[in-house]
C-alpha positions, 0 to 999 in steps of 0.5 A: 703576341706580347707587349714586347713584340706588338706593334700597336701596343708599343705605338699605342703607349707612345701615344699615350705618353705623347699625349701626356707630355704634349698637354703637360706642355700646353699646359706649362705654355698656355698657363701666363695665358689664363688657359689650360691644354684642354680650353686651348683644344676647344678653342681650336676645335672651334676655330678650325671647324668650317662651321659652328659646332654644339657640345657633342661634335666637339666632344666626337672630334676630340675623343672626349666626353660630351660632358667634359667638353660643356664644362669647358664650354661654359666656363669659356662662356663665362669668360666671353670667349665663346657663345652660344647660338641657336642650332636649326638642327637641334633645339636643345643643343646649341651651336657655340661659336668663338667670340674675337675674344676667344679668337685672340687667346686661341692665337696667342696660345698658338703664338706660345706654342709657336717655338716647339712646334718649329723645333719638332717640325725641325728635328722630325721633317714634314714628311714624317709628320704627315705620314705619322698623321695619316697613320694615327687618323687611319689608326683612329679611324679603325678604333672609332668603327670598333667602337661603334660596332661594339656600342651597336652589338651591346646596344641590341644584346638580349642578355641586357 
């Protein structure tokens, strides 16, 4: 099968240029806020969470790396917008909590993206969407188990 003709690689690069152009525009959005596309991700991340959340989970959720996400996290710590809180769990990965001031940039982020999202929401429907939803999280869903499969098979190869 070739790139013309596979389904998935074909969707697979439009994700990857959505992506690039949705955190181009966060970014271009965010920036009078003080705030780049990936601090407003974990705000969000925080935000949307039932409960509080340490480095790793944030990282898990959002397809990134632990330590990219605990340097957004301290430098958002620095700025007040979060803190950190014992984890029960964990003794060294602490749980980081949205502070009001975290709280208010997180709303005025979304309050600066606010127009784009009622203009694509517009133009593609409610029904497109959900289903483009479901489709990338049953998409993510099956890469994830890969990944985790293959992290298992080289974890236990002999030839390590």
């Amino acid at each position: 099968m070739d790139n013309e003709t596979n389904p998935v690689r074909e969707l697979a690069l439009a994700i990857f240029a959505a992506n690039g152009r949705l955190i181009a525009a966060g970014n271009a959005l965010v920036a009078p806020l003080g705030l780049t596309s990936a601090w407003w991700q974990v705000l969000a991340a925080l935000h949307y969470s039932p409960v509080p959340l340490p480095a790793a989970s944030i990282a898990r959720n959002m397809g990134l790396t632990r330590q990219a996400v605990q340097r957004i996290v301290d430098l958002l710590a620095e700025r007040g917008m979060v803190e950190f809180q014992d984890n029960p769990h964990h003794r060294r990965a602490k749980l980081i909590v949205l502070t009001r001031s975290g709280g208010r940039a997180l709303a005025a982020a979304e309050q600066a993206v606010a127009q784009l999202d009622a203009d694509i929401a517009k133009r593609i429907g409610p029904k497109r969407l959900k289903d483009a939803r479901a489709t990338l999280e049953q998409m993510s869903a099956m890469v994830t188990q890969w990944l985790d499969h293959a992290s298992a098979s080289s974890a236990h190869d002999p030839d390590d």
